[in-house]
PyMOL Python script that loads the backbone (N, CA, C, O; Angstrom):
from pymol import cmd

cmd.read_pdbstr("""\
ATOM      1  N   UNK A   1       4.714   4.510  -8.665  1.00  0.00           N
ATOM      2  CA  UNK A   1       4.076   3.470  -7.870  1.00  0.00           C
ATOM      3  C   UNK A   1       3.615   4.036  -6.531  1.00  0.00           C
ATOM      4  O   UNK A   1       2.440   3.827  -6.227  1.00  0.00           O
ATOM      5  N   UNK A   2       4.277   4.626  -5.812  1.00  0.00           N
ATOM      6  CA  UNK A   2       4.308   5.283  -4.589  1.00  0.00           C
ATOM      7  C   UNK A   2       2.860   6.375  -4.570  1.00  0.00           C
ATOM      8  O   UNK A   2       2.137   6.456  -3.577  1.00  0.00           O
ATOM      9  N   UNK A   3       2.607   7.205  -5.920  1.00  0.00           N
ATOM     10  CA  UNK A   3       1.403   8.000  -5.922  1.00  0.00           C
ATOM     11  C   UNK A   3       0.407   7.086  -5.982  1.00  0.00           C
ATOM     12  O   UNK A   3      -0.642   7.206  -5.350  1.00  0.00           O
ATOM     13  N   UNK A   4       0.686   6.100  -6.762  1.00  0.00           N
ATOM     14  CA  UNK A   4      -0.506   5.439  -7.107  1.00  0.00           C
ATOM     15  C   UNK A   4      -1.204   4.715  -5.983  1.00  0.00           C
ATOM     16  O   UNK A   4      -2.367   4.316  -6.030  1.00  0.00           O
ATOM     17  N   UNK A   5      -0.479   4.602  -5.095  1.00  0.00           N
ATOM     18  CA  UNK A   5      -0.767   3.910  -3.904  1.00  0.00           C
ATOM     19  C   UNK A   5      -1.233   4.378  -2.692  1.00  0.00           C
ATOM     20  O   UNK A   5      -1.870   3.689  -1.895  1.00  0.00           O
ATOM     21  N   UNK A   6      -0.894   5.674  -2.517  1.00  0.00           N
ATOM     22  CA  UNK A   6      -1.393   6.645  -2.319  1.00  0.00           C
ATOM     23  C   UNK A   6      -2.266   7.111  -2.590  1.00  0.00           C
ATOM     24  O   UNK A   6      -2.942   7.343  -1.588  1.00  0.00           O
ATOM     25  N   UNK A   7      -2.837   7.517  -3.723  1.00  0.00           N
ATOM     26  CA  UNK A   7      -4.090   8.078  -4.138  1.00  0.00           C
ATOM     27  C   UNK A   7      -5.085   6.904  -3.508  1.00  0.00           C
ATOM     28  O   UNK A   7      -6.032   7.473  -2.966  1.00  0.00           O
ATOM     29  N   UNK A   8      -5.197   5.395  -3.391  1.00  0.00           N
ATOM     30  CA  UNK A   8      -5.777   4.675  -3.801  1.00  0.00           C
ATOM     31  C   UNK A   8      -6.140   4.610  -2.207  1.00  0.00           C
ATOM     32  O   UNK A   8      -7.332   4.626  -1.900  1.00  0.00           O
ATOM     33  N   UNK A   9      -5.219   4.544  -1.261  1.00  0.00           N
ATOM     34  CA  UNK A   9      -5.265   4.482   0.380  1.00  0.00           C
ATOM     35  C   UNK A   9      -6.026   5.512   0.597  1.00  0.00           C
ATOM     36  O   UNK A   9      -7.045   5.178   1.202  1.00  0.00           O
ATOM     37  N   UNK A  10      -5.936   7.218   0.236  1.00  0.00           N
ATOM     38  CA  UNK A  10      -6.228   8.092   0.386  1.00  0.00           C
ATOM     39  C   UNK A  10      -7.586   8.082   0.588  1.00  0.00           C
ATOM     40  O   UNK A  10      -8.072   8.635   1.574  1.00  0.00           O
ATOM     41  N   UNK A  11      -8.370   7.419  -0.374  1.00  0.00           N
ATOM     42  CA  UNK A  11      -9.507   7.149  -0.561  1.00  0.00           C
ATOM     43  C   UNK A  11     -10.285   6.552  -0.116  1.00  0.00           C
ATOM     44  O   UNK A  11     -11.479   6.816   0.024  1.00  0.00           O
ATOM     45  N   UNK A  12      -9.402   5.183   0.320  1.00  0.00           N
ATOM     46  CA  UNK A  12      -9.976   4.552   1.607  1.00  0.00           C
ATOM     47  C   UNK A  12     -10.197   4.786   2.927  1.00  0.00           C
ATOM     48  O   UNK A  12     -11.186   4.158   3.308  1.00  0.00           O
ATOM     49  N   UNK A  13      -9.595   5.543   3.928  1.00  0.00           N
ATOM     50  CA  UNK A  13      -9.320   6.142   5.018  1.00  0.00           C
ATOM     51  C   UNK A  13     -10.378   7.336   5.201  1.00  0.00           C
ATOM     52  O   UNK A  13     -10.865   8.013   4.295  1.00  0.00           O
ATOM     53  N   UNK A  14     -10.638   7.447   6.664  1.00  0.00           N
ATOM     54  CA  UNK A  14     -11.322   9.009   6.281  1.00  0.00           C
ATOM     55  C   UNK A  14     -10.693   9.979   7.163  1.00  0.00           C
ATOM     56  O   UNK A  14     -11.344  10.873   7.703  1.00  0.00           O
ATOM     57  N   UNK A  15      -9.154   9.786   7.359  1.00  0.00           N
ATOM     58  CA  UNK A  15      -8.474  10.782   7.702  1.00  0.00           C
ATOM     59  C   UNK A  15      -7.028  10.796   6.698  1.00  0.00           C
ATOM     60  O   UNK A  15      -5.954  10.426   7.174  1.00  0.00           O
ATOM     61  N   UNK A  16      -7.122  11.153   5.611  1.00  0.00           N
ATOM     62  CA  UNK A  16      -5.969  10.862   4.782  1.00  0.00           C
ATOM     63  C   UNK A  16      -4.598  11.745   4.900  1.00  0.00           C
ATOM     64  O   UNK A  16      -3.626  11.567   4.166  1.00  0.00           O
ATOM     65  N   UNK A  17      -4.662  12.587   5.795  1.00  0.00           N
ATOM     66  CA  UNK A  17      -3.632  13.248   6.506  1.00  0.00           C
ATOM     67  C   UNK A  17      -2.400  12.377   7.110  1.00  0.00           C
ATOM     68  O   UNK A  17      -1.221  12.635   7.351  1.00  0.00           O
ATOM     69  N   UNK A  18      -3.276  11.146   7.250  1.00  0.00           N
ATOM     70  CA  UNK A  18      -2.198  10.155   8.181  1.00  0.00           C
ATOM     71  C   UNK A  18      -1.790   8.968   7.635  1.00  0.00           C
ATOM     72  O   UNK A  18      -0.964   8.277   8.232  1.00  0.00           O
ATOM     73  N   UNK A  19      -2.308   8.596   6.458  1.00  0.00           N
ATOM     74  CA  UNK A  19      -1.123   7.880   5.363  1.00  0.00           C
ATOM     75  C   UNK A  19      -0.088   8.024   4.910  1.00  0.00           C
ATOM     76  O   UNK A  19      -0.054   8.585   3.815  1.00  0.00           O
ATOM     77  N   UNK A  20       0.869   7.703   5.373  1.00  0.00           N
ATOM     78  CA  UNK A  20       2.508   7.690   5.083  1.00  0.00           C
ATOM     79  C   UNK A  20       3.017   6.586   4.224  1.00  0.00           C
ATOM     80  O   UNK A  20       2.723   5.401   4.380  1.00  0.00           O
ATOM     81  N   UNK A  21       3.651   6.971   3.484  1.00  0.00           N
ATOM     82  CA  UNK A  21       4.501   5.329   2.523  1.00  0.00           C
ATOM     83  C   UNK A  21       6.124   5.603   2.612  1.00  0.00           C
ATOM     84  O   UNK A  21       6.663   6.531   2.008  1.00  0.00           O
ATOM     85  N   UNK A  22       6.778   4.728   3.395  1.00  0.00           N
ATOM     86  CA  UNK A  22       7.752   4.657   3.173  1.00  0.00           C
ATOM     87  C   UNK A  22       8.546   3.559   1.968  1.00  0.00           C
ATOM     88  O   UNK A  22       8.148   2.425   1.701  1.00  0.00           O
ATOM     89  N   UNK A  23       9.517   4.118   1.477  1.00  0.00           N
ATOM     90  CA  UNK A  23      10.357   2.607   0.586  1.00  0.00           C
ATOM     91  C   UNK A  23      11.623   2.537   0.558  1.00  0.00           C
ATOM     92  O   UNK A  23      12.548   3.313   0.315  1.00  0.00           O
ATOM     93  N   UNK A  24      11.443   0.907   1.004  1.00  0.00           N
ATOM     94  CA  UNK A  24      12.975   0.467   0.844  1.00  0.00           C
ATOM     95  C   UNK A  24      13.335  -0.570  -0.088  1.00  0.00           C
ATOM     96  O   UNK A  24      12.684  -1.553  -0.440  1.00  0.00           O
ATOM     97  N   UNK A  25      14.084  -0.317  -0.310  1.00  0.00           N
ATOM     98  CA  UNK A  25      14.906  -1.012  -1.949  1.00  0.00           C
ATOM     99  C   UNK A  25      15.728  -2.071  -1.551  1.00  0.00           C
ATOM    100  O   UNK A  25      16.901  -1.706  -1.478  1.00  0.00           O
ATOM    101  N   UNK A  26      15.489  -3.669  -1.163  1.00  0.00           N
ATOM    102  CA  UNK A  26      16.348  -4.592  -1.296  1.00  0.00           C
ATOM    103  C   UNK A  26      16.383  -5.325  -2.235  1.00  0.00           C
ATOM    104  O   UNK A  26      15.409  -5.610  -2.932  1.00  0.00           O
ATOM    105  N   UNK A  27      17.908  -5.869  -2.429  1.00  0.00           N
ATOM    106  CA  UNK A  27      18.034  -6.835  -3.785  1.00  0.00           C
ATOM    107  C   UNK A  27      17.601  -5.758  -5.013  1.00  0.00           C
ATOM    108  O   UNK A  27      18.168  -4.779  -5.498  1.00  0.00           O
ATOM    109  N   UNK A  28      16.074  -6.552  -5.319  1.00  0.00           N
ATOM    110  CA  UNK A  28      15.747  -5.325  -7.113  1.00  0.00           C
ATOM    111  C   UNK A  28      14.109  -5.758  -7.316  1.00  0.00           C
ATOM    112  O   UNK A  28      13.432  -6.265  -8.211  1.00  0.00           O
ATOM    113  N   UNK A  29      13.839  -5.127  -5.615  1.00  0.00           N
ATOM    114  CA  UNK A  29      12.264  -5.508  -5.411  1.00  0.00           C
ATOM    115  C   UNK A  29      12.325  -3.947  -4.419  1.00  0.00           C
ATOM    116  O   UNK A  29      13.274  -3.805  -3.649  1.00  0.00           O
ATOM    117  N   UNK A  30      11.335  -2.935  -4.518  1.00  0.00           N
ATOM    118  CA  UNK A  30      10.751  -1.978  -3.640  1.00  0.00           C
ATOM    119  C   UNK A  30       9.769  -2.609  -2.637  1.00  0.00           C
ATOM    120  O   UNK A  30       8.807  -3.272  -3.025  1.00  0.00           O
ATOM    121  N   UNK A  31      10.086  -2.344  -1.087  1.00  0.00           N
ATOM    122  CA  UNK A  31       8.924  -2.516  -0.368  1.00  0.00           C
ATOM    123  C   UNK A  31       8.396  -1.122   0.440  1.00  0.00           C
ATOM    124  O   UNK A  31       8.998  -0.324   1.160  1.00  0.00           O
ATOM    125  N   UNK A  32       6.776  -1.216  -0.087  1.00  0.00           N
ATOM    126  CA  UNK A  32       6.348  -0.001   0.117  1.00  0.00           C
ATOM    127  C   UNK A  32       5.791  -0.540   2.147  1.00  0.00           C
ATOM    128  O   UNK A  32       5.333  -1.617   2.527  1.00  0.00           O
ATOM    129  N   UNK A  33       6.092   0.682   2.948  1.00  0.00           N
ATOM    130  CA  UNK A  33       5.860   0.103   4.359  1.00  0.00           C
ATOM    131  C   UNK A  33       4.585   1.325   4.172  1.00  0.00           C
ATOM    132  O   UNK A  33       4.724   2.452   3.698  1.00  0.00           O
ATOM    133  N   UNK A  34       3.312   0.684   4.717  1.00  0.00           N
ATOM    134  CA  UNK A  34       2.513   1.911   4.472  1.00  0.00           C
ATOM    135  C   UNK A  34       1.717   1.849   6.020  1.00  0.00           C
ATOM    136  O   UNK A  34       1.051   0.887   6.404  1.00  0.00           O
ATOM    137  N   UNK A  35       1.908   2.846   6.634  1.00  0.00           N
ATOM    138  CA  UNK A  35       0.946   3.505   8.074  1.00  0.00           C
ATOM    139  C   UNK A  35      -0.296   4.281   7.946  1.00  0.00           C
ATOM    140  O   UNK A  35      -0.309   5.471   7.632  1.00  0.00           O
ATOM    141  N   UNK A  36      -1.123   3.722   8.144  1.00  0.00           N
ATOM    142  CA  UNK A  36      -2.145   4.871   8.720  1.00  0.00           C
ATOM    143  C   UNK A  36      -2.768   4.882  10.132  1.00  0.00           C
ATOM    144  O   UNK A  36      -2.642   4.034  11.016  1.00  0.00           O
ATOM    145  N   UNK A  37      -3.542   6.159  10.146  1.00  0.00           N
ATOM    146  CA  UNK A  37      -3.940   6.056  11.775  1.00  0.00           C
ATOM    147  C   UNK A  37      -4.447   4.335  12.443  1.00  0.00           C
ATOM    148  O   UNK A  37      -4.659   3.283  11.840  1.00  0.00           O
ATOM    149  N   UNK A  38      -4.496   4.644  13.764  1.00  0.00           N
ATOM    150  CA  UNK A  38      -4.755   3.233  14.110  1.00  0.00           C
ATOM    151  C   UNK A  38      -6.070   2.638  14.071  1.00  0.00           C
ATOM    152  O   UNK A  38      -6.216   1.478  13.685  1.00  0.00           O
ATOM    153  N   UNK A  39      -7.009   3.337  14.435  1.00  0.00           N
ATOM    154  CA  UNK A  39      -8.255   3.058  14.021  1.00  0.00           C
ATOM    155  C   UNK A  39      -8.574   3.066  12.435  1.00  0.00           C
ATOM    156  O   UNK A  39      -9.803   3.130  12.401  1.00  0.00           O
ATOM    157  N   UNK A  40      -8.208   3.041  11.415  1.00  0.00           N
ATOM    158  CA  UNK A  40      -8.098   3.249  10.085  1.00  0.00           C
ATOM    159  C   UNK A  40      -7.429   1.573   9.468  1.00  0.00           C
ATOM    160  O   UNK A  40      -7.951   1.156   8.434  1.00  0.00           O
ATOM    161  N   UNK A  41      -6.627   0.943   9.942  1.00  0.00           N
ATOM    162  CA  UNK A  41      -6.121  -0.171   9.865  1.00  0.00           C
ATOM    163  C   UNK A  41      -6.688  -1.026   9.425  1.00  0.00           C
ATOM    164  O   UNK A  41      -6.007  -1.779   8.729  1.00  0.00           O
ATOM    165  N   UNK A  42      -8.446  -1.428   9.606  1.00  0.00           N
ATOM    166  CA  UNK A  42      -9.431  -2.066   9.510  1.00  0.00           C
ATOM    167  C   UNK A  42      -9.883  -2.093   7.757  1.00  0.00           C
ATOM    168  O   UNK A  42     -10.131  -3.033   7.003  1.00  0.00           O
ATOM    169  N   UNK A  43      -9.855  -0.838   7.582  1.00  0.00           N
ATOM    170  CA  UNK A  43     -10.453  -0.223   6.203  1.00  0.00           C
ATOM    171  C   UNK A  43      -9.525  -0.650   5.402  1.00  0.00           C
ATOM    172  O   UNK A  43      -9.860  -1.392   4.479  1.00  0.00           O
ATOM    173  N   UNK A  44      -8.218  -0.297   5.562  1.00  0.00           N
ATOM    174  CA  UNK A  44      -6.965  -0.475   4.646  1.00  0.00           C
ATOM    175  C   UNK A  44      -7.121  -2.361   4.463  1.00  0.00           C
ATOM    176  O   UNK A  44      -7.342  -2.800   3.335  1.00  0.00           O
ATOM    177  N   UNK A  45      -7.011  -3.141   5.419  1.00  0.00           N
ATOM    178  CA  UNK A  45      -7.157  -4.302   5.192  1.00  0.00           C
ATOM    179  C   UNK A  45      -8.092  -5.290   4.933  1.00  0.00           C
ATOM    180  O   UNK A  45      -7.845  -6.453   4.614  1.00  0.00           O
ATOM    181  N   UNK A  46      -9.434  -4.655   5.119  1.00  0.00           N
ATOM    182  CA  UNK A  46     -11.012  -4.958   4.678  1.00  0.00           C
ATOM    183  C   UNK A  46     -11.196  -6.715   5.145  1.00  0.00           C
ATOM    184  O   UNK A  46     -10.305  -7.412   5.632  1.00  0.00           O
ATOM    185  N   UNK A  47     -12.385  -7.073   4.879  1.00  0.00           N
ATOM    186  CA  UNK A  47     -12.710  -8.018   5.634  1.00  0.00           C
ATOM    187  C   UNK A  47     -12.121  -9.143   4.789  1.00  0.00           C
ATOM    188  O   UNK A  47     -11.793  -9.157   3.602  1.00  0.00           O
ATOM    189  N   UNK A  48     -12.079 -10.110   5.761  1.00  0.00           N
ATOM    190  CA  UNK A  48     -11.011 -11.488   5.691  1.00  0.00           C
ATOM    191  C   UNK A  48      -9.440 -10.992   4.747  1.00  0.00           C
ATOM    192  O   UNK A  48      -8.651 -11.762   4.200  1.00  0.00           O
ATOM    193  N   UNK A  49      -9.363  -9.279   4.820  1.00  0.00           N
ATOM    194  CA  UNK A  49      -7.731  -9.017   4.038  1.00  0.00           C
ATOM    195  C   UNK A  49      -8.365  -8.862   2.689  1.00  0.00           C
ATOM    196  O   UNK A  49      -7.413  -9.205   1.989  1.00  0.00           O
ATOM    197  N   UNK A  50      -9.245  -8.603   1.930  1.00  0.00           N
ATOM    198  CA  UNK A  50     -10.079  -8.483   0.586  1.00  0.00           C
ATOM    199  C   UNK A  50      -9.178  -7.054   0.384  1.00  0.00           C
ATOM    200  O   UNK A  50      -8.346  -6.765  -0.476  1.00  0.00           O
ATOM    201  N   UNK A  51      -9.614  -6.408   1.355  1.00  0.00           N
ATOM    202  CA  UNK A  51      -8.238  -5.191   0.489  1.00  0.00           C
ATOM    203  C   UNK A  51      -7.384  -5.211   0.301  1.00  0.00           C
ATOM    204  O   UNK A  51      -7.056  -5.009  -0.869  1.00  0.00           O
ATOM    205  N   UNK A  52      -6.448  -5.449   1.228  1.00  0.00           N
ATOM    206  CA  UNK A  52      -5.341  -5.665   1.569  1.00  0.00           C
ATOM    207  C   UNK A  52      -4.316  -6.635  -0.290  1.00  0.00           C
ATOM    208  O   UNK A  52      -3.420  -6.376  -1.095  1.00  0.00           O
ATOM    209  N   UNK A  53      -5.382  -7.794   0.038  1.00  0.00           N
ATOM    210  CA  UNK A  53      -4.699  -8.747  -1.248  1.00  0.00           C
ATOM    211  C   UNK A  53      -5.185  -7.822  -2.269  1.00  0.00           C
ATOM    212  O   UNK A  53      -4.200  -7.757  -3.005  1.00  0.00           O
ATOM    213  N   UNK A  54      -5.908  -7.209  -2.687  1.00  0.00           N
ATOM    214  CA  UNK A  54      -6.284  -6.095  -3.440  1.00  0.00           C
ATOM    215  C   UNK A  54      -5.379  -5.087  -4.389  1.00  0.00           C
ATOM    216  O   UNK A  54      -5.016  -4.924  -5.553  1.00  0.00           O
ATOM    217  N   UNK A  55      -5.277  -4.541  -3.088  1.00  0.00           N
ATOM    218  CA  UNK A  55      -3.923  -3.610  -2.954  1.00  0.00           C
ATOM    219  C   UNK A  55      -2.989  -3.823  -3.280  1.00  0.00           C
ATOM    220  O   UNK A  55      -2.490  -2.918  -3.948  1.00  0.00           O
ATOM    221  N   UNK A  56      -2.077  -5.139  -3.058  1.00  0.00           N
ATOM    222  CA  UNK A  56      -1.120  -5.734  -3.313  1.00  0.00           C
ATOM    223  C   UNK A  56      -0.988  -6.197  -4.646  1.00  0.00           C
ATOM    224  O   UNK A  56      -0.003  -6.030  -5.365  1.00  0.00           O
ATOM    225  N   UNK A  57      -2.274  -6.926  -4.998  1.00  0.00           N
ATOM    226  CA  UNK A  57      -2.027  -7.518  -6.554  1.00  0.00           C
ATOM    227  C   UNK A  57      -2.011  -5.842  -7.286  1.00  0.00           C
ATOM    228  O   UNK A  57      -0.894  -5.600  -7.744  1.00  0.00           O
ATOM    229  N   UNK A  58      -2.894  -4.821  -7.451  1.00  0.00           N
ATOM    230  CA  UNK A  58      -2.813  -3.828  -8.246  1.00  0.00           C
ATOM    231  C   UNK A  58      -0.919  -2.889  -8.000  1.00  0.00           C
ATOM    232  O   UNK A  58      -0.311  -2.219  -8.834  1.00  0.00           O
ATOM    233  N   UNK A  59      -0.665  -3.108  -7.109  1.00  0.00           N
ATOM    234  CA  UNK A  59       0.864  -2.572  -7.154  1.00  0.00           C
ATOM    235  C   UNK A  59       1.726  -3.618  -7.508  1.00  0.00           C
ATOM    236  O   UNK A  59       2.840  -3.291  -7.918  1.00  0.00           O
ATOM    237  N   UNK A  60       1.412  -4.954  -7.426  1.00  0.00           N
ATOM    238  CA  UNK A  60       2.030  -5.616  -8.266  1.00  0.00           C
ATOM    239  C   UNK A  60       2.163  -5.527  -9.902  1.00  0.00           C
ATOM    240  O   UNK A  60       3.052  -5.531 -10.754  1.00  0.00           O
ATOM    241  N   UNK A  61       0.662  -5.440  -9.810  1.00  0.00           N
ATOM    242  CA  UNK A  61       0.663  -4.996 -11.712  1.00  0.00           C
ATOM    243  C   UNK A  61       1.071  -3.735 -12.176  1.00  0.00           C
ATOM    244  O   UNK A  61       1.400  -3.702 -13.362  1.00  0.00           O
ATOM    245  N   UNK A  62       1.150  -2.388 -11.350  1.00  0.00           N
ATOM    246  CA  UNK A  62       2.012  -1.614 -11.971  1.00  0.00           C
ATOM    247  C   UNK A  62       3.175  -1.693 -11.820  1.00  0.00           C
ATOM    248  O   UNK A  62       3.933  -1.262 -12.689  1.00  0.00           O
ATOM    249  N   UNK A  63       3.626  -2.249 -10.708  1.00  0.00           N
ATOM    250  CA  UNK A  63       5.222  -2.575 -10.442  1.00  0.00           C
ATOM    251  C   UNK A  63       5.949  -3.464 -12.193  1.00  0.00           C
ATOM    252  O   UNK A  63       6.943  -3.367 -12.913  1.00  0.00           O
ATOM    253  N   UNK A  64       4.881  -4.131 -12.139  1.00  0.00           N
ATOM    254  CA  UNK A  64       5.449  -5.054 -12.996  1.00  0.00           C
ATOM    255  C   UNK A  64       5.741  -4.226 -14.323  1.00  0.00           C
ATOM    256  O   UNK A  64       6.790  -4.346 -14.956  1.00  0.00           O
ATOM    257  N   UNK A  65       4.512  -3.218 -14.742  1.00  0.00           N
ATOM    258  CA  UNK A  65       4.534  -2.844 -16.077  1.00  0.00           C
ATOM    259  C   UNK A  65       5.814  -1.940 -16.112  1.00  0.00           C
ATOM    260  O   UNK A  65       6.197  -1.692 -17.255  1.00  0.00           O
ATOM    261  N   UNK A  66       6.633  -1.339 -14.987  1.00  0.00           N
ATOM    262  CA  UNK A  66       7.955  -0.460 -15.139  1.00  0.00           C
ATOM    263  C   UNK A  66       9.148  -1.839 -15.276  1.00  0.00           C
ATOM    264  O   UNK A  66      10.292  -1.766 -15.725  1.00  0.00           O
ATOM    265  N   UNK A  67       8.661  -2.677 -14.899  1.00  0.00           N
ATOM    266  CA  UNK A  67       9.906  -3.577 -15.071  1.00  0.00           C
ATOM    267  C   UNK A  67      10.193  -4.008 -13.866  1.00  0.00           C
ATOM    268  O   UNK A  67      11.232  -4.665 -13.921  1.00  0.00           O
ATOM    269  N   UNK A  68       9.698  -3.941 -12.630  1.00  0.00           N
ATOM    270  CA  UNK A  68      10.461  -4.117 -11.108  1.00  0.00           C
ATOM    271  C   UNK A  68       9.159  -4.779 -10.266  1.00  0.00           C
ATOM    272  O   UNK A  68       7.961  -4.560 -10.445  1.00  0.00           O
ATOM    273  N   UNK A  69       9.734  -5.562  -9.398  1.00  0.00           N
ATOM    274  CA  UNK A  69       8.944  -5.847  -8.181  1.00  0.00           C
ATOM    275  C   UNK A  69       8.823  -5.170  -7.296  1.00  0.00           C
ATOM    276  O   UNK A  69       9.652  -4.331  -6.942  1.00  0.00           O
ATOM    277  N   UNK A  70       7.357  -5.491  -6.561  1.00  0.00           N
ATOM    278  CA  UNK A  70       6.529  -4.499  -5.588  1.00  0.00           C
ATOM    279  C   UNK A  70       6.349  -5.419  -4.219  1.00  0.00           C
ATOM    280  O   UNK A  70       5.887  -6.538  -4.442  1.00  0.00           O
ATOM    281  N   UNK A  71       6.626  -5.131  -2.936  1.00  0.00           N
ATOM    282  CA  UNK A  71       5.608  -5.742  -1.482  1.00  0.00           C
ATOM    283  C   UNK A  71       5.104  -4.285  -1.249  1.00  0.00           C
ATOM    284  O   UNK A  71       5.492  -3.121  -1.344  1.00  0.00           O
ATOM    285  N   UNK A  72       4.140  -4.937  -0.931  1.00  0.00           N
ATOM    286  CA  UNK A  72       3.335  -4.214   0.422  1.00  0.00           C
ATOM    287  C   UNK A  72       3.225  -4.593   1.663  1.00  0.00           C
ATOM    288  O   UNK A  72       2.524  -5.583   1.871  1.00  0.00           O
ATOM    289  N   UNK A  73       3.870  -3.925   2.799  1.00  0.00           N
ATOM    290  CA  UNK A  73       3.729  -3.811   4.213  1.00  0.00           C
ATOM    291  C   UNK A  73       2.613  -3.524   4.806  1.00  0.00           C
ATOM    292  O   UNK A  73       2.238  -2.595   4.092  1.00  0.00           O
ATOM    293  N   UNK A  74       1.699  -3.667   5.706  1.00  0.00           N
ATOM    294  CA  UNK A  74       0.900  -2.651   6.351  1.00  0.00           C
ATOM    295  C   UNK A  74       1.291  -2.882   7.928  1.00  0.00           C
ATOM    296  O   UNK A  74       1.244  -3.893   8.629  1.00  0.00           O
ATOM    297  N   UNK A  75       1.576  -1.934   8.119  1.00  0.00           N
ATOM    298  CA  UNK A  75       1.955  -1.225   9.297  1.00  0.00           C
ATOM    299  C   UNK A  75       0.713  -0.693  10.191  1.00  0.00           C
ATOM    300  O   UNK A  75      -0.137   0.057   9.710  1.00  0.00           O
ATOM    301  N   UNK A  76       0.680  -1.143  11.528  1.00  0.00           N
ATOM    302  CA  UNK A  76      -0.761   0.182  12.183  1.00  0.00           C
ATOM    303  C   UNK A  76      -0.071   1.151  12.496  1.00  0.00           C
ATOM    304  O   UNK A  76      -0.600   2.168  12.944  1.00  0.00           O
TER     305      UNK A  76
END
""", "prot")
cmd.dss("prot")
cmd.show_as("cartoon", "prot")
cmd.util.cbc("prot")
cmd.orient("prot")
């Protein structure tokens, strides 16, 4: 889940050096906390959040296909 999410940010950004994903495991749900540069913040969350909910539903659906729940954080 973590690559996949990654690759996918990577792509969005145009400094991909500075995407970080952290995860923390409460209960029997992963939350991915994801940073990128600060000017970059914009892209990751796209207009009216179109990425953002994006993003979230597609790591939901692979989350789901291993068996486990997914959040996504975005962090600046």
């Amino acid at each position: 889940m973590k690559e996949f999410l990654e690759f996918v940010v990577k792509h969005l950004v145009d400094h991909p050096e500075s995407v970080t994903i952290e995860i923390e495991e409460k209960e029997n749900k992963h939350i991915f906390k994801l940073k990128v540069a600060e000017g970059e913040i914009g892209k990751v969350i796209g207009r009216r959040g179109q990425t953002a909910t994006s993003l979230r539903v597609l790591l939901k659906a692979v989350a789901a296909k291993e068996g486990k729940r997914a959040v996504l954080d975005i962090i600046g």
